[in-house]
C-alpha positions in Angstrom: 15.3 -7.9 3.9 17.5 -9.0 0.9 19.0 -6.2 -1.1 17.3 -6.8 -4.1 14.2 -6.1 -2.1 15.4 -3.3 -0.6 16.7 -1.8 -4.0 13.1 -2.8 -5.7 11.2 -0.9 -2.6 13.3 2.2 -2.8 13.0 2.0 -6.7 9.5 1.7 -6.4 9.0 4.9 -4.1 10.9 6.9 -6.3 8.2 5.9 -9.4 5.3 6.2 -6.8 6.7 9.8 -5.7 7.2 11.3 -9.7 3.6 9.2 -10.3 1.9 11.4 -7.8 3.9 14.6 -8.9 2.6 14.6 -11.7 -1.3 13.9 -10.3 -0.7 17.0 -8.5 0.5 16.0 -5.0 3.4 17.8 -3.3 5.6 15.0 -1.7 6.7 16.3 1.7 8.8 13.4 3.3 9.9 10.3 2.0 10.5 7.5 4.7 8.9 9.4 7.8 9.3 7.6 11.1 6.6 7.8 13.6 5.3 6.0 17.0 2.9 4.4 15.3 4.4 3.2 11.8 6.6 4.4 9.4 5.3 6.3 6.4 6.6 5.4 2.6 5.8 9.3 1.0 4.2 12.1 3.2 2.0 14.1 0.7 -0.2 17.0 0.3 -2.7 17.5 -1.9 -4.1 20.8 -1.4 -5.1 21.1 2.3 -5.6 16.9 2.8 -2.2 15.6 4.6 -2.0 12.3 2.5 -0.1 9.0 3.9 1.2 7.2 0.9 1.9 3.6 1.2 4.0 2.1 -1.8 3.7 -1.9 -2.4 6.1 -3.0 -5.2 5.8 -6.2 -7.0 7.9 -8.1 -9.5 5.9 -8.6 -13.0 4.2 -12.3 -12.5 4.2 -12.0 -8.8 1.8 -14.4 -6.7 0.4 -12.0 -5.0 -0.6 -8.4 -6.7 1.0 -5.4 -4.7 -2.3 -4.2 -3.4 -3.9 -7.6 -2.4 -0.2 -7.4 0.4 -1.7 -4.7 2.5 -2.7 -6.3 5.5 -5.0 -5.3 8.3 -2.1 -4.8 10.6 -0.4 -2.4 8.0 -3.8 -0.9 7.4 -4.3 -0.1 11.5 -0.8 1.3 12.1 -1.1 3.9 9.0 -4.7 4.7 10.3 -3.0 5.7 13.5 -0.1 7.3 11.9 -2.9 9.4 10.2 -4.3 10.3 13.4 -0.8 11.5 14.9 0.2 13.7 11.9 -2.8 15.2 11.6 -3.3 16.8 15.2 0.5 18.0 14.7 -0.1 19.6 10.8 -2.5 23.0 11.8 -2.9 23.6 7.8 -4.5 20.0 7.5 -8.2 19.7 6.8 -8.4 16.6 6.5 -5.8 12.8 6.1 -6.6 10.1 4.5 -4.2 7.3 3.2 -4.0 6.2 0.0 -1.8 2.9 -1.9 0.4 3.3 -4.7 0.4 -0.5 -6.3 3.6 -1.4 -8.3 3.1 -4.4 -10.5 6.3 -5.0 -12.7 5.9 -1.4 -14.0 1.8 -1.1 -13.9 1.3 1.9 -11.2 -2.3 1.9 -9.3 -3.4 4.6 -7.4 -5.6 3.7 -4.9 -7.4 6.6 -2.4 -8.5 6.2 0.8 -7.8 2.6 1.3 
């Protein structure tokens, strides 16, 4: 990955984690590494364990940041989910949600 991407992914978690501050999540881990997949933003949102996936897009991309979510991604999260949450006792319930970066237009997206 070329460091402008790498520079526009980590500046685009950083939005996605103050975006979802102030929407009331508590960002728990940033970056989280697991057997399954690793995990952009680990949130909580009262007693849900939320998996945050951040796509970041230049303005006049081809392809909008949350058309670039593929299956594949879609399966390793889901099993992420399933890991975290047998290992988090407070967790009621995990879901994963997108955060969508397009130039600087931020989409939330729940339970994708």
């Amino acid at each position: 990955m070329s460091d402008e991407r790498t520079a526009r992914g980590r500046s685009g978690e950083r939005l996605a984690a103050a975006y979802l501050t102030l929407r009331g999540y508590r960002v728990m881990a940033r970056r989280l590494r697991t057997p399954a997949a690793e995990i952009d933003l680990l949130c909580r949102r009262g007693r849900t364990l939320v998996i945050v996936e951040v796509k970041t897009r230049r303005a006049g991309a081809w392809v909008e940041a949350d058309a670039s979510l593929s299956p594949w991604q879609r399966d390793r999260l889901a099993r992420a989910a399933s890991l975290l949450l047998g290992r988090t006792p407070w967790a009621r319930a995990v879901r994963v949600d997108l955060v969508a970066i397009d130039g600087w237009r931020v989409r939330l997206l729940r339970d994708v």
